[in-house]
PyMOL Python script that loads the backbone (N, CA, C, O; Angstrom):
from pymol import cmd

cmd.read_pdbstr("""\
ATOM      1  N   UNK A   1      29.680 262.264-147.079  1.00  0.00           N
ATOM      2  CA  UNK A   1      29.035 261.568-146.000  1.00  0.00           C
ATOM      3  C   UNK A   1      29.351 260.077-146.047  1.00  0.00           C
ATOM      4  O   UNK A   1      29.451 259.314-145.086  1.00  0.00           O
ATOM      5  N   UNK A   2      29.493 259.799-147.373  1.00  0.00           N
ATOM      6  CA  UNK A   2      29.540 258.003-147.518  1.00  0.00           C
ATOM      7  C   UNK A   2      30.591 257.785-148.009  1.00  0.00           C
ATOM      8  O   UNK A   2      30.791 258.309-149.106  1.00  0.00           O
ATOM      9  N   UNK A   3      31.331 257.205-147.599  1.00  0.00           N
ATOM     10  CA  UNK A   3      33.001 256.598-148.459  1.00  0.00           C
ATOM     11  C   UNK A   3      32.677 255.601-148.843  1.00  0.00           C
ATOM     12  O   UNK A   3      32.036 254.702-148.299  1.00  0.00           O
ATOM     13  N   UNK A   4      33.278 255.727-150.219  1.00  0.00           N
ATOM     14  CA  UNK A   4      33.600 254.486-151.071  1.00  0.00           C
ATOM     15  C   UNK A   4      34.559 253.913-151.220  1.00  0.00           C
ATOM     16  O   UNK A   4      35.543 254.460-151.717  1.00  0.00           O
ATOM     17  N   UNK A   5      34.559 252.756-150.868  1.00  0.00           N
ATOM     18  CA  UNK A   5      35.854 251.507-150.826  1.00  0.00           C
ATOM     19  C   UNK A   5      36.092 251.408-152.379  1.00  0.00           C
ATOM     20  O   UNK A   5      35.419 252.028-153.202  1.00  0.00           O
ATOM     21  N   UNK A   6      37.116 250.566-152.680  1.00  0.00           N
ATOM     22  CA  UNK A   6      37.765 250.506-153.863  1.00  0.00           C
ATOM     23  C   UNK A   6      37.703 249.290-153.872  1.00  0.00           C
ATOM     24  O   UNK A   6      38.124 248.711-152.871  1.00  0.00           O
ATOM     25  N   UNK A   7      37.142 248.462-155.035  1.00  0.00           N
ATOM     26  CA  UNK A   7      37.220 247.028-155.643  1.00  0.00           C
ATOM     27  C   UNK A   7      38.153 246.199-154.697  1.00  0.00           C
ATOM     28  O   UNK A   7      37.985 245.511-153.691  1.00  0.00           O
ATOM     29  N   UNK A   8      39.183 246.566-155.452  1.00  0.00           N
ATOM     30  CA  UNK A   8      41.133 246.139-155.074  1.00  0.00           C
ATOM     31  C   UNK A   8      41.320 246.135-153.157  1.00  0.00           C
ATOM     32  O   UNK A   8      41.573 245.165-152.443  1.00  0.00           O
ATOM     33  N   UNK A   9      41.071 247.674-152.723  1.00  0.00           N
ATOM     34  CA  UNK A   9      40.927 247.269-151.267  1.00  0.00           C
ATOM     35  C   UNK A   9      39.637 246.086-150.602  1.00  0.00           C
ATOM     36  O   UNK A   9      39.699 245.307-149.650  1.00  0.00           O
ATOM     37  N   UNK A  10      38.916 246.279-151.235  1.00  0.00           N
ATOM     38  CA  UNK A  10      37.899 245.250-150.560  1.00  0.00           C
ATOM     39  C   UNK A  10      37.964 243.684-150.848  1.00  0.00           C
ATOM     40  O   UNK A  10      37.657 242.797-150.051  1.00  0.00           O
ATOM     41  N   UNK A  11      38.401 243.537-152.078  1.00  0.00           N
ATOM     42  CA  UNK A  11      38.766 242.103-152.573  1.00  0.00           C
ATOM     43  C   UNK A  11      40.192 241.888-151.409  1.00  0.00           C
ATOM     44  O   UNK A  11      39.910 241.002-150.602  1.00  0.00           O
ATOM     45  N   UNK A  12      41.569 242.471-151.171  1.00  0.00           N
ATOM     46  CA  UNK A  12      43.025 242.148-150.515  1.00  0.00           C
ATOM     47  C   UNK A  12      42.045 242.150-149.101  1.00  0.00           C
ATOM     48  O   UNK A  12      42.297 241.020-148.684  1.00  0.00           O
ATOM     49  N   UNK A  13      41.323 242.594-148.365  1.00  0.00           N
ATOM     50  CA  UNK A  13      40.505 242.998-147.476  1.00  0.00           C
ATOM     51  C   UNK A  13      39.702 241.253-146.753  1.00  0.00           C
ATOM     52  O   UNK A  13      39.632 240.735-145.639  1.00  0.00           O
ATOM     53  N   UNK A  14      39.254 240.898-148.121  1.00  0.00           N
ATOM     54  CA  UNK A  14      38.396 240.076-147.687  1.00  0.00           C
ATOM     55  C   UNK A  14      39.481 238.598-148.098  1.00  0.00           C
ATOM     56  O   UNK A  14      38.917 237.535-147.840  1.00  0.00           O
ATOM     57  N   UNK A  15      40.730 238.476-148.610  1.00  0.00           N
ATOM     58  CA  UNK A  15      41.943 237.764-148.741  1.00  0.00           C
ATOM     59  C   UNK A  15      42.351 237.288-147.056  1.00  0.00           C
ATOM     60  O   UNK A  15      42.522 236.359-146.266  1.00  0.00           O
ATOM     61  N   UNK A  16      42.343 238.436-147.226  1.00  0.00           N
ATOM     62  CA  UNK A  16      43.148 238.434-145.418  1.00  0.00           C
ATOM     63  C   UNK A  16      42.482 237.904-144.512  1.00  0.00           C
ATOM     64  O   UNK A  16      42.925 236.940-143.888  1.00  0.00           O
ATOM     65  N   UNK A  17      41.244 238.457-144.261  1.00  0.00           N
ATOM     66  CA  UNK A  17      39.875 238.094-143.804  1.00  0.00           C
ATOM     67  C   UNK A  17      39.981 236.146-143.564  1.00  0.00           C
ATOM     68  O   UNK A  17      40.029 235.469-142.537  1.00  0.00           O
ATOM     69  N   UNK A  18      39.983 235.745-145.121  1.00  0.00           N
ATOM     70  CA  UNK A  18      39.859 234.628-145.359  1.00  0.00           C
ATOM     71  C   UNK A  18      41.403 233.934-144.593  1.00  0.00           C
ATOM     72  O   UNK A  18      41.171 232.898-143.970  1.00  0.00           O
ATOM     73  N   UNK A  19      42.617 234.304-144.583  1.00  0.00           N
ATOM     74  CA  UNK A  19      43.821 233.679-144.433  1.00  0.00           C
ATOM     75  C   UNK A  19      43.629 233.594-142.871  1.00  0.00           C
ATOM     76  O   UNK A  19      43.728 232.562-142.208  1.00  0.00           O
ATOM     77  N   UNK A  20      43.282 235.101-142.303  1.00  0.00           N
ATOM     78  CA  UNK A  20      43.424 234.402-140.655  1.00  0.00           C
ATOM     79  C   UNK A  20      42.528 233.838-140.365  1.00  0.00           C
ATOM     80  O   UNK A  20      42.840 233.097-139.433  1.00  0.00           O
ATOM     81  N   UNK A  21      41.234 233.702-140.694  1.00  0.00           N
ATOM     82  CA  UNK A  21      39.953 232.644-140.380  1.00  0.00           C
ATOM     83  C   UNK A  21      41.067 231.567-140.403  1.00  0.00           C
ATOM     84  O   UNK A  21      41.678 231.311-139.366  1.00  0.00           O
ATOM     85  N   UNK A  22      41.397 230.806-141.801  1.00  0.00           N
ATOM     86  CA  UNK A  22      42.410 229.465-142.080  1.00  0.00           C
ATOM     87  C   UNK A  22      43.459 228.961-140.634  1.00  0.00           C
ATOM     88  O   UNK A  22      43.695 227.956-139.963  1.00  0.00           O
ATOM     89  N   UNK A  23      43.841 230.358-140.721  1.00  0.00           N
ATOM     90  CA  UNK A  23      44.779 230.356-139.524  1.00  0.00           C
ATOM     91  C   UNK A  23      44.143 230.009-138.115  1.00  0.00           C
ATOM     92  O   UNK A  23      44.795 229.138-137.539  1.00  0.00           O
ATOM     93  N   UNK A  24      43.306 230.353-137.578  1.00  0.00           N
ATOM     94  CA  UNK A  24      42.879 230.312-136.499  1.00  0.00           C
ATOM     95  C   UNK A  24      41.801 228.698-136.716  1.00  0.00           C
ATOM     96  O   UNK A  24      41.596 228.004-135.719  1.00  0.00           O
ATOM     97  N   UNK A  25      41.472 228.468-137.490  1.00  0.00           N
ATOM     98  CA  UNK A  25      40.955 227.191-137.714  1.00  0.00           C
ATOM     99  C   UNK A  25      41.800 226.104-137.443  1.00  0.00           C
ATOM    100  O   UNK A  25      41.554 225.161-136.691  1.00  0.00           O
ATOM    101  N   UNK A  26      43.266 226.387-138.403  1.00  0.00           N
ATOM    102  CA  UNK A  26      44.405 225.447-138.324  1.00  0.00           C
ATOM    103  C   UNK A  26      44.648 225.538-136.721  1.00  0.00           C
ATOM    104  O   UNK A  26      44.061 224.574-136.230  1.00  0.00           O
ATOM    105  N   UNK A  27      44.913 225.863-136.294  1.00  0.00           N
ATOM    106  CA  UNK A  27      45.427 225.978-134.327  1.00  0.00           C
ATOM    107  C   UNK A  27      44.362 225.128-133.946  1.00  0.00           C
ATOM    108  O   UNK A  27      44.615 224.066-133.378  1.00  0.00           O
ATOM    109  N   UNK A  28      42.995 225.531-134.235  1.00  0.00           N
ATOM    110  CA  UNK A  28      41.718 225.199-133.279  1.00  0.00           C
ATOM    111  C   UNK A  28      41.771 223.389-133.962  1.00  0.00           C
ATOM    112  O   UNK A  28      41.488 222.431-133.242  1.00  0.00           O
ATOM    113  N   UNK A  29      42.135 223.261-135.266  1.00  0.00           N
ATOM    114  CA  UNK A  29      42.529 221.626-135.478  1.00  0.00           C
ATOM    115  C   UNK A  29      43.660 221.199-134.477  1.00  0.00           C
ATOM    116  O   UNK A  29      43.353 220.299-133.696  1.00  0.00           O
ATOM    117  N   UNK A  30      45.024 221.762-134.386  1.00  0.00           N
ATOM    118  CA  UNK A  30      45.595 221.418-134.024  1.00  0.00           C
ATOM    119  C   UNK A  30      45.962 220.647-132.583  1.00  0.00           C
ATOM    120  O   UNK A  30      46.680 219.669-132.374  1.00  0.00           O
ATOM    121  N   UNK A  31      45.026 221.645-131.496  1.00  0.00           N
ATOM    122  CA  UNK A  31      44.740 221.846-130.563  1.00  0.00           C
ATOM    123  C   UNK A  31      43.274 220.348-130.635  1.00  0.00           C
ATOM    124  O   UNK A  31      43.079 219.559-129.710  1.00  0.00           O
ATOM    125  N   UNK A  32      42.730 220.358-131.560  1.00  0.00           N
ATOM    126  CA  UNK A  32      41.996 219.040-131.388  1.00  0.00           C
ATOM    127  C   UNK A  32      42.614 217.913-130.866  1.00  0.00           C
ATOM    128  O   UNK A  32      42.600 217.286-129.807  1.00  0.00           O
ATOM    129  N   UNK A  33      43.292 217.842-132.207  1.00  0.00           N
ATOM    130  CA  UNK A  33      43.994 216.624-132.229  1.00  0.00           C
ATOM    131  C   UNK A  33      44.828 215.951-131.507  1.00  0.00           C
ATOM    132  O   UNK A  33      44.717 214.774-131.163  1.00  0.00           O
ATOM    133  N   UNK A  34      46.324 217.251-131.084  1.00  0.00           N
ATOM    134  CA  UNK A  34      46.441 216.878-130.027  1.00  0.00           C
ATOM    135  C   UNK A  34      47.806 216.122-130.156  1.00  0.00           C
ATOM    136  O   UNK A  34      48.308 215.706-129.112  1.00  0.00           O
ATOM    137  N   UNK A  35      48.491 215.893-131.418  1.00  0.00           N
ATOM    138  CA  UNK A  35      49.309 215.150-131.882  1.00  0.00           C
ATOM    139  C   UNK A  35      50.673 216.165-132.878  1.00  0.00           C
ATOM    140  O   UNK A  35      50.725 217.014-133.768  1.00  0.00           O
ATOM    141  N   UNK A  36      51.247 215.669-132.325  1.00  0.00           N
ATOM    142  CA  UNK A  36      52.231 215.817-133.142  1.00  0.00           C
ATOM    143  C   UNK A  36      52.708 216.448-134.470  1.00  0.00           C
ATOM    144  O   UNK A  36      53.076 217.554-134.866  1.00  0.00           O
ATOM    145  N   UNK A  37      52.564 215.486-134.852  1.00  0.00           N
ATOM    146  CA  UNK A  37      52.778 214.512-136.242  1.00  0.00           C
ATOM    147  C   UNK A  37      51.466 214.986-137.192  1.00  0.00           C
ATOM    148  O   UNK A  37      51.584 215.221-138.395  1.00  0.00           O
ATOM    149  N   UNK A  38      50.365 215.073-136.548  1.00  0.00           N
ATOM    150  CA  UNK A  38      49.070 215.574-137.168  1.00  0.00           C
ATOM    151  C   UNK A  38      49.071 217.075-137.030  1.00  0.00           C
ATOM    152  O   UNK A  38      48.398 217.702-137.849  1.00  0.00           O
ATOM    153  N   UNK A  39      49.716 217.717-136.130  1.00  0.00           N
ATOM    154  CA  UNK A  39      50.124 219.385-136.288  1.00  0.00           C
ATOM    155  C   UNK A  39      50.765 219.415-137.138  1.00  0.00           C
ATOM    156  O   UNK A  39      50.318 220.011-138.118  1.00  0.00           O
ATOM    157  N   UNK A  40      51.594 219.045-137.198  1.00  0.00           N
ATOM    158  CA  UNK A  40      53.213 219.396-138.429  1.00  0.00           C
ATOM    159  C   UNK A  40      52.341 219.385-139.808  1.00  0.00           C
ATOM    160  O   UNK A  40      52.583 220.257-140.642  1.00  0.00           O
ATOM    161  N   UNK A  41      51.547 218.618-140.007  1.00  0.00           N
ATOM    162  CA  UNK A  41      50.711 217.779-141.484  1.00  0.00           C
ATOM    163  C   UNK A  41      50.203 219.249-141.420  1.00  0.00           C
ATOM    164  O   UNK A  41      50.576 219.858-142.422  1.00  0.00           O
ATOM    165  N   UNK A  42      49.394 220.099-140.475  1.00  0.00           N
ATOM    166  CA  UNK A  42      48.656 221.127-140.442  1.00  0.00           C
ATOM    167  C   UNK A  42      49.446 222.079-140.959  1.00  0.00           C
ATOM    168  O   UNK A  42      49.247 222.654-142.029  1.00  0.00           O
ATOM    169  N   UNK A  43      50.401 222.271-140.170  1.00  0.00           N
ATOM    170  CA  UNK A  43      51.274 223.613-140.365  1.00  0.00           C
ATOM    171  C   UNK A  43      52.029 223.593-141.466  1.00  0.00           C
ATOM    172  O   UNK A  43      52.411 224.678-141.906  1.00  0.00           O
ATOM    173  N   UNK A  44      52.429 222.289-142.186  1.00  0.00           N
ATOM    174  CA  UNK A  44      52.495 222.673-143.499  1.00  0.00           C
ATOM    175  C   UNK A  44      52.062 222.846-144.556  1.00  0.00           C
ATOM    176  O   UNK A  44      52.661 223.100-145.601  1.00  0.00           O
ATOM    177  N   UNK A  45      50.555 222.669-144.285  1.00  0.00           N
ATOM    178  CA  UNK A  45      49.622 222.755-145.558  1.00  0.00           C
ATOM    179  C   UNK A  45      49.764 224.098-145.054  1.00  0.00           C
ATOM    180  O   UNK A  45      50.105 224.769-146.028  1.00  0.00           O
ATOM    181  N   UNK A  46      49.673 224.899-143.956  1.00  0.00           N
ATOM    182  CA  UNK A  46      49.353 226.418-143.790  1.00  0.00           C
ATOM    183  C   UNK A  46      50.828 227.410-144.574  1.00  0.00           C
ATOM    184  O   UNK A  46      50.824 228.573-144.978  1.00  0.00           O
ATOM    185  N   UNK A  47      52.099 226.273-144.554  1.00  0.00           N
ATOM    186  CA  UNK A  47      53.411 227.447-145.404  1.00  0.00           C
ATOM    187  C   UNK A  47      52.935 227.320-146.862  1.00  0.00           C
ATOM    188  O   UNK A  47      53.447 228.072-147.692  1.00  0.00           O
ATOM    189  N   UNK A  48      52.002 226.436-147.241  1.00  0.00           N
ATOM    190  CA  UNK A  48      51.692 226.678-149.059  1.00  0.00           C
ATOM    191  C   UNK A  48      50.929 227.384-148.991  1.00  0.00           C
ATOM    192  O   UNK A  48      50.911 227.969-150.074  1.00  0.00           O
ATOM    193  N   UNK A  49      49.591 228.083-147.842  1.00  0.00           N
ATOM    194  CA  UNK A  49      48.055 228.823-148.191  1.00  0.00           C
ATOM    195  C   UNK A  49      48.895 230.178-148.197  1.00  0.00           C
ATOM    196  O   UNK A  49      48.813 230.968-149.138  1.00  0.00           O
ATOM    197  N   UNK A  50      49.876 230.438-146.859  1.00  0.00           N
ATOM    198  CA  UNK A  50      50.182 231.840-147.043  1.00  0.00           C
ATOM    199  C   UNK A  50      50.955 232.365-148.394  1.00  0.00           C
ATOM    200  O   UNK A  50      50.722 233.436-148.954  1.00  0.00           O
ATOM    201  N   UNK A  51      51.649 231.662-148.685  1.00  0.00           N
ATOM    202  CA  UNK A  51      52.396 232.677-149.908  1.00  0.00           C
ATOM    203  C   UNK A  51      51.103 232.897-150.863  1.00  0.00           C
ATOM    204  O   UNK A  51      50.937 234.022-151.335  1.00  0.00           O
ATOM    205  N   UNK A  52      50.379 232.085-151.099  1.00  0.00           N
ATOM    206  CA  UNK A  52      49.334 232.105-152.021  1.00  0.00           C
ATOM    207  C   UNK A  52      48.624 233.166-152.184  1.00  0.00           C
ATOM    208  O   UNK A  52      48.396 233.827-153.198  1.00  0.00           O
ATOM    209  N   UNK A  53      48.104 233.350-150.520  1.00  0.00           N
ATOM    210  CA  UNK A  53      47.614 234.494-149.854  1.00  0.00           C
ATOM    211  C   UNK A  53      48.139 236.022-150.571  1.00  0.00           C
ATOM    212  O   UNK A  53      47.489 236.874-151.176  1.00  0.00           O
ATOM    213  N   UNK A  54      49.734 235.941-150.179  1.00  0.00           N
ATOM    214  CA  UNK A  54      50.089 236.892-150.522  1.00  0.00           C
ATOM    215  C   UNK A  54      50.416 237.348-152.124  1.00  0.00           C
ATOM    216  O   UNK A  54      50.365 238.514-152.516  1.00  0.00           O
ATOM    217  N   UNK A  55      50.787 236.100-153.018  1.00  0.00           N
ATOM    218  CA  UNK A  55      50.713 236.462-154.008  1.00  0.00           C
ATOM    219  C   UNK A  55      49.361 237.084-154.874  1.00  0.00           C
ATOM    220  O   UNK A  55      49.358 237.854-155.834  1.00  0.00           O
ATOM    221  N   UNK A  56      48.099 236.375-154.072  1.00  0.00           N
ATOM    222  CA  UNK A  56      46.842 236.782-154.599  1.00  0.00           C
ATOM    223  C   UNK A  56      46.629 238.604-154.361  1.00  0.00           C
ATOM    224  O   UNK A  56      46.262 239.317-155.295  1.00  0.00           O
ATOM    225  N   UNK A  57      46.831 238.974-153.428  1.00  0.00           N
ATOM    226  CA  UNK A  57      46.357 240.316-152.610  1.00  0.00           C
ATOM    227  C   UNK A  57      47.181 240.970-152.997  1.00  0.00           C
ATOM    228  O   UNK A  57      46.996 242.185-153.073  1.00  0.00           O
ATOM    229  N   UNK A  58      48.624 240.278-153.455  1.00  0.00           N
ATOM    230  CA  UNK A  58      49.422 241.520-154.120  1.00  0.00           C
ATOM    231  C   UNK A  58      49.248 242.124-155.766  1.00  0.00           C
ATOM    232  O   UNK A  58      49.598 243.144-156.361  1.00  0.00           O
ATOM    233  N   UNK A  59      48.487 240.847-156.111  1.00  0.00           N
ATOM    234  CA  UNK A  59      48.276 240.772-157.844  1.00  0.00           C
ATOM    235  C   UNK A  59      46.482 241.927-157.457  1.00  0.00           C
ATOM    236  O   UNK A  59      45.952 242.379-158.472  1.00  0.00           O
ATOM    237  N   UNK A  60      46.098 242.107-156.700  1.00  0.00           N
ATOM    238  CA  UNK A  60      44.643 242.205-156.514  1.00  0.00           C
ATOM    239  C   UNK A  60      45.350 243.754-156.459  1.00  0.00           C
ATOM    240  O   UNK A  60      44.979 244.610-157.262  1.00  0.00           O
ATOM    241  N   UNK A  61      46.112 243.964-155.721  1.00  0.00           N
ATOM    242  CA  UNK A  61      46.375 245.538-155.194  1.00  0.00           C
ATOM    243  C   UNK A  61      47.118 246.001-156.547  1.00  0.00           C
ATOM    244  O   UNK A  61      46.993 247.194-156.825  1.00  0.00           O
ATOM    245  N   UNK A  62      47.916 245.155-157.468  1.00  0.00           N
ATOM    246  CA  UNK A  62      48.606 245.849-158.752  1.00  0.00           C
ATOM    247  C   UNK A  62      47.527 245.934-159.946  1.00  0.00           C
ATOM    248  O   UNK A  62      47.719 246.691-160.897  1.00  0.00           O
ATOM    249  N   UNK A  63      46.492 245.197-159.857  1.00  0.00           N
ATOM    250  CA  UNK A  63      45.704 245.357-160.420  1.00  0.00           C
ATOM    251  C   UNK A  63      44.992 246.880-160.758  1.00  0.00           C
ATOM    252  O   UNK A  63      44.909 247.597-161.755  1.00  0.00           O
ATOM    253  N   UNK A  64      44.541 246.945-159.372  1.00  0.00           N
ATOM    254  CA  UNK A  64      43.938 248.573-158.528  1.00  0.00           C
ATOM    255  C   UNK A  64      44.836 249.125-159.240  1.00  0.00           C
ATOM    256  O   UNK A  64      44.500 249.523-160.355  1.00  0.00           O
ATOM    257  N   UNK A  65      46.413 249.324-158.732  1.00  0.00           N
ATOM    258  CA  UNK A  65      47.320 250.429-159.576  1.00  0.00           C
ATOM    259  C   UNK A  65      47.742 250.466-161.283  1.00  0.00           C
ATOM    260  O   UNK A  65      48.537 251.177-161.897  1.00  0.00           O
ATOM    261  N   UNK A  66      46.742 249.262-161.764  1.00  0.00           N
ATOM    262  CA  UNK A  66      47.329 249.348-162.968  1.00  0.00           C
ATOM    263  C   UNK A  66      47.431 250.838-163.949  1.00  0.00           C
ATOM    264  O   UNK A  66      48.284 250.897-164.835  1.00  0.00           O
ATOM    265  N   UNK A  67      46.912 251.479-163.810  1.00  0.00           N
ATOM    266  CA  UNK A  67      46.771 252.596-164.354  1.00  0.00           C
ATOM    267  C   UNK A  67      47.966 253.433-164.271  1.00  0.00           C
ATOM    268  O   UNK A  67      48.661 253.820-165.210  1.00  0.00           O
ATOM    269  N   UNK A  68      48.092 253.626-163.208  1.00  0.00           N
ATOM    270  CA  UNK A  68      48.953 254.576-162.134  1.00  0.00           C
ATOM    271  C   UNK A  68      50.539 254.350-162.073  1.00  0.00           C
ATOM    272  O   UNK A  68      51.356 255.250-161.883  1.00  0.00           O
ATOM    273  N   UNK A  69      50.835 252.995-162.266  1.00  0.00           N
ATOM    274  CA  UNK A  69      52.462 252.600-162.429  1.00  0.00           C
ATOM    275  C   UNK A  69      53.346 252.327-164.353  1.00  0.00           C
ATOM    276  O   UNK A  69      52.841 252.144-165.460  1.00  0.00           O
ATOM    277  N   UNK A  70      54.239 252.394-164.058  1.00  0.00           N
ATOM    278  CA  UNK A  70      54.711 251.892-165.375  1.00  0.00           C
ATOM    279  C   UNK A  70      55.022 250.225-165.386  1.00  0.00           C
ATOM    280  O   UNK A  70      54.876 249.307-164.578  1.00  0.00           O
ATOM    281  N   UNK A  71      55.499 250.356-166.675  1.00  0.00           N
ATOM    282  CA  UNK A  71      56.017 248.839-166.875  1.00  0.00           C
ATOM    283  C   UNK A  71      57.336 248.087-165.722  1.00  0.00           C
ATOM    284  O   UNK A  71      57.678 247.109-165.058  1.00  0.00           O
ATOM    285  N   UNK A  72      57.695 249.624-166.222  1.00  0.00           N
ATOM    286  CA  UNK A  72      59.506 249.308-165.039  1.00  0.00           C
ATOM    287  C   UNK A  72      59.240 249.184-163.079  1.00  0.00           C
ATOM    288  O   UNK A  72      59.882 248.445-162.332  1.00  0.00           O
ATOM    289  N   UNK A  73      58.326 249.971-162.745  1.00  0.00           N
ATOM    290  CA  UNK A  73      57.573 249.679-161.608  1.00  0.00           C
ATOM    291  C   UNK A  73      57.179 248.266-161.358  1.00  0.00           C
ATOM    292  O   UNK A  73      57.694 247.647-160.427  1.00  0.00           O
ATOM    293  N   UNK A  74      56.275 247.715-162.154  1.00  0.00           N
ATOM    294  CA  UNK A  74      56.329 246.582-161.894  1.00  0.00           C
ATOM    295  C   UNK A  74      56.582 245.360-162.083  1.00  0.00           C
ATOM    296  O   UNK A  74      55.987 244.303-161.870  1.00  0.00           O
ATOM    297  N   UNK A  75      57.816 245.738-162.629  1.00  0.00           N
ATOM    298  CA  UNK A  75      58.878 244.576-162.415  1.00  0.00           C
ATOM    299  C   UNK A  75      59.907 244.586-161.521  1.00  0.00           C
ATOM    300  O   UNK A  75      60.738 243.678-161.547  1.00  0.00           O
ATOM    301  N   UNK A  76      59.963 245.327-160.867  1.00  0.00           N
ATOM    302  CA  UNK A  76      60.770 245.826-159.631  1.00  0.00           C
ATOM    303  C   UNK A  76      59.524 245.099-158.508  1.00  0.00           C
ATOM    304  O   UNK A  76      59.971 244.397-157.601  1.00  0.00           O
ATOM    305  N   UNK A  77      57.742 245.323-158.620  1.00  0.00           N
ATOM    306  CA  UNK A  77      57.554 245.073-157.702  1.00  0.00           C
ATOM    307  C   UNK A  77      57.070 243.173-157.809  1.00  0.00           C
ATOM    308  O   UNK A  77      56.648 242.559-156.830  1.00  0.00           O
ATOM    309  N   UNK A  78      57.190 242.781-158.671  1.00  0.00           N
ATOM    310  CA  UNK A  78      57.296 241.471-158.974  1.00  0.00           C
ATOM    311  C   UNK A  78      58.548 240.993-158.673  1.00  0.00           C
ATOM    312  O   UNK A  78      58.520 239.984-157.968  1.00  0.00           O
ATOM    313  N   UNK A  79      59.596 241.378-158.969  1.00  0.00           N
ATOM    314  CA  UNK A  79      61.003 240.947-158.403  1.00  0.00           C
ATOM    315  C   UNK A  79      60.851 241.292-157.318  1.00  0.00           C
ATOM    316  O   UNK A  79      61.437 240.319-156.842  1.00  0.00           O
ATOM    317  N   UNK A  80      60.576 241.828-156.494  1.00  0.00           N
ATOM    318  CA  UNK A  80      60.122 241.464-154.801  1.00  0.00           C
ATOM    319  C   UNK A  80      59.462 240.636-154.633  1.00  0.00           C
ATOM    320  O   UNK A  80      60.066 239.648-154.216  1.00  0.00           O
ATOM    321  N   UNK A  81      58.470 240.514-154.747  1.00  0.00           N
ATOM    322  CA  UNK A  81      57.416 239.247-154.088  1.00  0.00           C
ATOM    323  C   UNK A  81      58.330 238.278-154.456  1.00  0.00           C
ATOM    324  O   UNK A  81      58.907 237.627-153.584  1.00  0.00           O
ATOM    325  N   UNK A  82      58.604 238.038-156.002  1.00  0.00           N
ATOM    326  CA  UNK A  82      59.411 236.616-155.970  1.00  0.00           C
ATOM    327  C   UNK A  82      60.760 236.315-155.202  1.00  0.00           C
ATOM    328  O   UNK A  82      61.289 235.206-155.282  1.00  0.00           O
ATOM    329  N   UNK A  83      61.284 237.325-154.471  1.00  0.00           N
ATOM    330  CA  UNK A  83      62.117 237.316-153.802  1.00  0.00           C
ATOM    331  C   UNK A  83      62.158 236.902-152.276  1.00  0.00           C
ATOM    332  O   UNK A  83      62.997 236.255-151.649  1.00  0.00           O
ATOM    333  N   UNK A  84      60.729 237.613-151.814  1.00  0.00           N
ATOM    334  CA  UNK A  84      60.165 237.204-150.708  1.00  0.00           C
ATOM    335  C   UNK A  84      59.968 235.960-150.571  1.00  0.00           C
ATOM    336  O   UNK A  84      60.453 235.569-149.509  1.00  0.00           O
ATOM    337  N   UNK A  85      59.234 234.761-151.450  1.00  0.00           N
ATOM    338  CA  UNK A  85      58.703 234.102-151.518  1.00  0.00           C
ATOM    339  C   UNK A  85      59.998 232.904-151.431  1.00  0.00           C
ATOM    340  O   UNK A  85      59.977 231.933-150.674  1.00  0.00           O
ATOM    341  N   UNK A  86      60.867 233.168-152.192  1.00  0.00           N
ATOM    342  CA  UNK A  86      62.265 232.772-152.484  1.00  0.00           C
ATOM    343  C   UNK A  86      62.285 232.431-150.989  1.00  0.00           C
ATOM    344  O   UNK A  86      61.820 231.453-150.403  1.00  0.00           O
ATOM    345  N   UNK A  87      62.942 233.489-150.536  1.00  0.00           N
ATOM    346  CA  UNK A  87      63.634 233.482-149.319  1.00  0.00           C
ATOM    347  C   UNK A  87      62.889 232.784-148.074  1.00  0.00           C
ATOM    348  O   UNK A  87      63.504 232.317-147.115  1.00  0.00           O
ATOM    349  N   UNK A  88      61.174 232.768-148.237  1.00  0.00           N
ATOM    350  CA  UNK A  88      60.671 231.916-147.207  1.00  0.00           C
ATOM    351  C   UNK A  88      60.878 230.734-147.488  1.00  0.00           C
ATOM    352  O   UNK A  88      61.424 229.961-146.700  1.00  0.00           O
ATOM    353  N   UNK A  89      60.444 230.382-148.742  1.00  0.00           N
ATOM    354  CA  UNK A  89      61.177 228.536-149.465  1.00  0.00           C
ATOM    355  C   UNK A  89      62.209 228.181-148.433  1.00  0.00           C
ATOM    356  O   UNK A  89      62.048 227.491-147.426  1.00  0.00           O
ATOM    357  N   UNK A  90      63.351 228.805-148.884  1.00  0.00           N
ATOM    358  CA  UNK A  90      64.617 228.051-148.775  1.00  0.00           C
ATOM    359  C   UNK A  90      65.146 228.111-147.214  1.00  0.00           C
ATOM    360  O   UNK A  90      66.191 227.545-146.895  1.00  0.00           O
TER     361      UNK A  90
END
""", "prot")
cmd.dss("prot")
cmd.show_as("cartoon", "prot")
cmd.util.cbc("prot")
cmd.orient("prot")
């Protein structure tokens, strides 16, 4: 009758939660202000929150699987994210 959520989903859950609130805040500044120069200042504090974002929710969800994967798993899935992350950098 009652489902139970999982730690790991509800913590990446309430990550996300938190990133597009940020997001939709950042616009609703942006849209204040009205400027330029004071958007750009915005939108790049917002390319450091997201990777953050994602590195948090992904460490939150390997957490959940710690049981369940091997060693070699996740370093394959760590060499992704850092790859991802890579590639938005540059």
């Amino acid at each position: 009758m009652f489902t139970l959520l999982e730690k790991a989903v509800i913590g990446m859950a309430l990550l996300r939660l938190l990133s597009g609130t940020v997001e939709i805040f950042a616009a609703y500044l942006m849209i204040k202000f009205n400027e330029v120069d004071k958007a750009l200042i915005i939108n790049s504090s917002l390319a450091f929150f997201g990777p953050l974002i994602l590195i948090l929710t992904t460490t939150i969800g390997l957490v959940g699987l710690s049981d369940k994967l091997s060693f070699g798993k996740f370093f394959w899935i760590f060499l992704g994210v850092a790859l991802i992350i890579y590639g938005i950098k540059k």
